[in-house]
N, C-alpha and C positions, 0 to 999 in steps of 0.2 A: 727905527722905521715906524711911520705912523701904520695907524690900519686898514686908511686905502691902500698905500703903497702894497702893503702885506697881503692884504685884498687879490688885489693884482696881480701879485709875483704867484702866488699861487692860481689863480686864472689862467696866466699866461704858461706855467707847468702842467694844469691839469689840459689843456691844447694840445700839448708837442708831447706824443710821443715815444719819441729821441729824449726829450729831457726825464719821464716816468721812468723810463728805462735806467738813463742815469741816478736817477735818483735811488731806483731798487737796484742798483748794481754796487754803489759806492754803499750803500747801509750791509747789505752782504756780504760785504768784504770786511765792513770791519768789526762784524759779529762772529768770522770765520777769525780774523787774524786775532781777536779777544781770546777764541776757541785753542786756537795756536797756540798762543802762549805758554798753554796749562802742560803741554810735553816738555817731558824730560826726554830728551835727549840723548842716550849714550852712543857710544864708540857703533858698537852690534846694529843698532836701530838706525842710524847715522848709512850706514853700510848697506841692511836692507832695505829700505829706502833708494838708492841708486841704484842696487839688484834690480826692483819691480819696476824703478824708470827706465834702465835695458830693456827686460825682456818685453816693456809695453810697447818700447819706441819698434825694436822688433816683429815684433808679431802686428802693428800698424804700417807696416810696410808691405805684408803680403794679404795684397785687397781682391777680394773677390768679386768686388766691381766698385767703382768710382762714382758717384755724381758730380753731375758739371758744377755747379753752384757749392763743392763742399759736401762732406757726408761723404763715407764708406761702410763698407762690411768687409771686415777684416775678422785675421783668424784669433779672434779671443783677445783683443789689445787690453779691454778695461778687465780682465781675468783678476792678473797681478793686483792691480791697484784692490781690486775687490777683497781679494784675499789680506793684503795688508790692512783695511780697514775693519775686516773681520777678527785679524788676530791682533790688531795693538788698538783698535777704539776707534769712531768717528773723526777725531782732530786729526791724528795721522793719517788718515784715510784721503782728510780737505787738503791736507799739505801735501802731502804725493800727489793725487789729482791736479792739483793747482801747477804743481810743477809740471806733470808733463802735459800739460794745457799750453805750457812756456812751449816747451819742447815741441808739439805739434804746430803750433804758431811758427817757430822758427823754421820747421820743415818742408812745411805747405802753409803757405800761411795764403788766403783770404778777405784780403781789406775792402773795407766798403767805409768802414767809420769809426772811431776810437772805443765806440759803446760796443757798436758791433762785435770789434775783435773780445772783448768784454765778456759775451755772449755765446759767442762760439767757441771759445779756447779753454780760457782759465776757470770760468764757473761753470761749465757741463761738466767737467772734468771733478772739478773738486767737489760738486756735488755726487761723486761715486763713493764719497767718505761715508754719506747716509748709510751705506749696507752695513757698517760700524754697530748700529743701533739694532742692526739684528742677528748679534752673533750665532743665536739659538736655531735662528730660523736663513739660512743662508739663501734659499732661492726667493723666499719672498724679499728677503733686502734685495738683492741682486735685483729684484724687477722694480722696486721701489726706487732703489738709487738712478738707474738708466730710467725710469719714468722720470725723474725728478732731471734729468741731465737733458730728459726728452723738451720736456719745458720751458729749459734756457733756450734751448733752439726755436722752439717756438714762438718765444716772444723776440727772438733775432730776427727770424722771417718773417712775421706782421709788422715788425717796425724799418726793418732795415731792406727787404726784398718783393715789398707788396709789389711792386712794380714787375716784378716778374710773374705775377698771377697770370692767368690767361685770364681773355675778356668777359666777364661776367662773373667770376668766382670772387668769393671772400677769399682775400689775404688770408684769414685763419685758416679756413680752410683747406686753402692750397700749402700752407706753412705747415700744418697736421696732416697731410698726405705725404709731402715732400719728405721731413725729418722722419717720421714712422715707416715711413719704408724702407728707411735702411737702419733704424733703431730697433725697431721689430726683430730683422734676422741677426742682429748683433748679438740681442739679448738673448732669443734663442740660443745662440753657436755658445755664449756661457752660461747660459744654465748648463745645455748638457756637458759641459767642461767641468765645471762645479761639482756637477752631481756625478762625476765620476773619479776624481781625481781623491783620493787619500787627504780629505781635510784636518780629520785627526791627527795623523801622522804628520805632514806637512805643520800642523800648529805647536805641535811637541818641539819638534827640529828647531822650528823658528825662535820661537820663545826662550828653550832652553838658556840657562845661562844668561840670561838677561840682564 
């Protein structure tokens, strides 16, 4: 490829989007699935692992209210997934996330466009692995990860639902009111879950025998 061409392709990228989007979605993934690899695996981990995609798919079903476009508040869904990222490290935390990303896709699922689904599913989810990175400090992960998860949504709704803004508002901004409103009391409803539930105990249990 000469260097107009290359010129150009890049031009024509930094225009659309849809394609930026693509572009930071696919480098994501396979910086995440790099990340992956580094688990070991056992029988035990293997197990809970589909424990925490139960009791998420679970607890995502009883919503305290709906939005039309996508988005709930539900009683504690990303709890689980939080906790596993807390007690076995960030990689496992991206791969549970990621899976029940699948999981809520296939449930409810949302389509507008293949980046979209992208955006809303698999990488808000698997960005709840971040809370990994704070074992020490569990409510500040927990608000860091659901910020971070808050983000992917963000950039779904400027790119993929401006059209839904009402007349005169930024897309951003209609896209950071929309997803914060029901991320906000999300995160809420786990913190206080978090911060009351037996972490200690709960990480003893899990780990044991590992």
């Amino acid at each position: 490829m000469d260097n107009f061409s290359f010129s150009k392709s890049i031009k024509t990228i930094s225009q659309s989007p849809s394609a930026i989007a693509t572009l930071v979605g696919v480098l994501i993934l396979i910086a995440v699935l790099l990340k992956v690899k580094k688990i070991k695996f056992t029988t035990k981990l293997v197990a809970q692992v589909g424990v925490v995609l139960a009791l998420s798919t679970v607890l995502s079903l009883f919503k305290i209210y709906k939005l039309p476009q996508g988005g709930s508040v539900t009683l504690g869904s990303m709890v689980p997934i939080l906790l596993i990222a807390f007690f076995y490290g960030p990689e496992v935390g991206f791969l549970t996330g990621f899976l029940f990303g699948i999981i809520d896709l296939m449930l409810e699922p949302y389509l507008l466009h293949p980046i979209q689904v992208l955006f809303d599913y698999p990488l808000p989810y698997m960005a709840l692995g971040f809370a990994g990175y704070f074992k020490n400090k569990k409510l500040l992960g927990t608000v860091t990860a659901v910020f971070i998860r808050f983000l992917f949504h963000v950039i779904s709704g400027v790119v993929f639902f401006a059209s839904s803004a009402p007349k005169g508002q930024s897309p951003l901004i209609y896209s950071i009111v929309y997803n914060g409103s029901f991320l906000s009391i999300d995160c809420i409803i786990c913190l206080v879950i978090i911060a009351i539930i037996p972490l200690k105990r709960l990480y003893t249990i899990s780990t044991s025998n590992n």
